[in-house]
N, C-alpha and C positions, 0 to 999 in steps of 0.2 A: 502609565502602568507599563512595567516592564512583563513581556512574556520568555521563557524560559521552555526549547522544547528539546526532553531524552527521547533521541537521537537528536546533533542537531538538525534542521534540516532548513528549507526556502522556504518564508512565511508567507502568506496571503488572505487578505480581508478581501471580501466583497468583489475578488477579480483579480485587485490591488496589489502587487508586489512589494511586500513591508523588506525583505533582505533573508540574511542567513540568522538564525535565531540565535542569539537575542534581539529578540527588536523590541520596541515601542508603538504601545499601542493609545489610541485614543479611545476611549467610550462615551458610548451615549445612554448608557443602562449597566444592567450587568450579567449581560452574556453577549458571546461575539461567538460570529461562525468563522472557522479557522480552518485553512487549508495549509500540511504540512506536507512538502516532497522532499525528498532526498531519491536519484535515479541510482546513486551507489548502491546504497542498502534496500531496495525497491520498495519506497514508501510512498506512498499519492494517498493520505487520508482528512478527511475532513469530519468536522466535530463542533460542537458548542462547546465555546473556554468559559465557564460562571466564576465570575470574581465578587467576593463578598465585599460591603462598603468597607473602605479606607484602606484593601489592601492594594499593597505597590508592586510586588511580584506573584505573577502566577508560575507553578511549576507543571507541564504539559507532556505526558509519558504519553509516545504512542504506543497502543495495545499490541495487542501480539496474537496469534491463533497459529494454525498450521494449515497446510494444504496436500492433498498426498492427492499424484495427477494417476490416471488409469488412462491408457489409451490403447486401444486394441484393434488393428495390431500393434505391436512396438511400433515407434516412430523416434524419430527427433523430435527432443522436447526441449525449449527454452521460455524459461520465466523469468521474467524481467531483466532481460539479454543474457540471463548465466545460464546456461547448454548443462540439463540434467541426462543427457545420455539416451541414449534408443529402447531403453526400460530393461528390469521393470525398473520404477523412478523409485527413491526416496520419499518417504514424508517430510516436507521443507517447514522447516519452523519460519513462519511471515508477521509483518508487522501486515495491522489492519485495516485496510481500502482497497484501490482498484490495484491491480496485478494483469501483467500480458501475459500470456500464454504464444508462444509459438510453435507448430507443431507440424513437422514434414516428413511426410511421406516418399521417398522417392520411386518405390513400387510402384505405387498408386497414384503417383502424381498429383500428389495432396500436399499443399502449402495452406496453411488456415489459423488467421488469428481469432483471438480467443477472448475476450477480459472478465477475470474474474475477483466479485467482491467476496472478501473476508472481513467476517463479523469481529468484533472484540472477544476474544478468549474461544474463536470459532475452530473446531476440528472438519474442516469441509474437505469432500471428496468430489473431485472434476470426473468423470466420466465424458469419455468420449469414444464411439464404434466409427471405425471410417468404412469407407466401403469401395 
């Protein structure tokens, strides 16, 4: 079976490094747990791929949601290495899994990472008070 993933990104079964998508898959049912990165576009998501009997290609959209960071006080904020500025931040349109946060204080001597998951079609709000 071939998989197909919008974005494309690095496939992986069970730990297993399949390549850059498209790849091929083998099954032994029909669902497979499916980890897709891409570090460009800051994607690290995993998911159930359900393939109905006899088909040969699946097509695999990662989802999407948003994130909007609050951090008080301003700080340097970067998400998944791209530098949103010392605030206030944008609401960042994200594809859906784990996401870094890094976030520095130089006042306050605060260096702190962070990972946050995003739902599929999730509008989540990070908070975070430093002190």
């Amino acid at each position: 079976m071939r998989l197909e993933v919008e974005p494309a990104c690095q496939v992986s079964v069970a730990g297993r490094e399949l390549g850059k998508s498209p790849v091929a898959l083998r099954l032994w049912g029909n669902e497979v747990k499916v980890t897709a990165r891409n570090a460009e576009l800051g994607i690290d998501f995993t998911d159930v791929v359900r393939v109905r009997p006899g088909q040969d290609t699946v097509r695999w959209s990662i989802p999407r949601g948003s994130l909007h960071v609050r951090v008080v006080p301003y700080s340097e904020v970067t998400l998944d290495g791209k530098a949103l500025g010392e605030g206030p931040y944008p609401v960042m349109p994200a594809y859906a899994g784990k996401h870094q946060l890094l976030i520095v204080n130089r006042a306050l001597n605060v260096r702190r990472r962070e990972t946050v998951q995003l739902a599929a079609g999730e509008d989540r709000v990070f908070r975070l008070k430093l002190k």
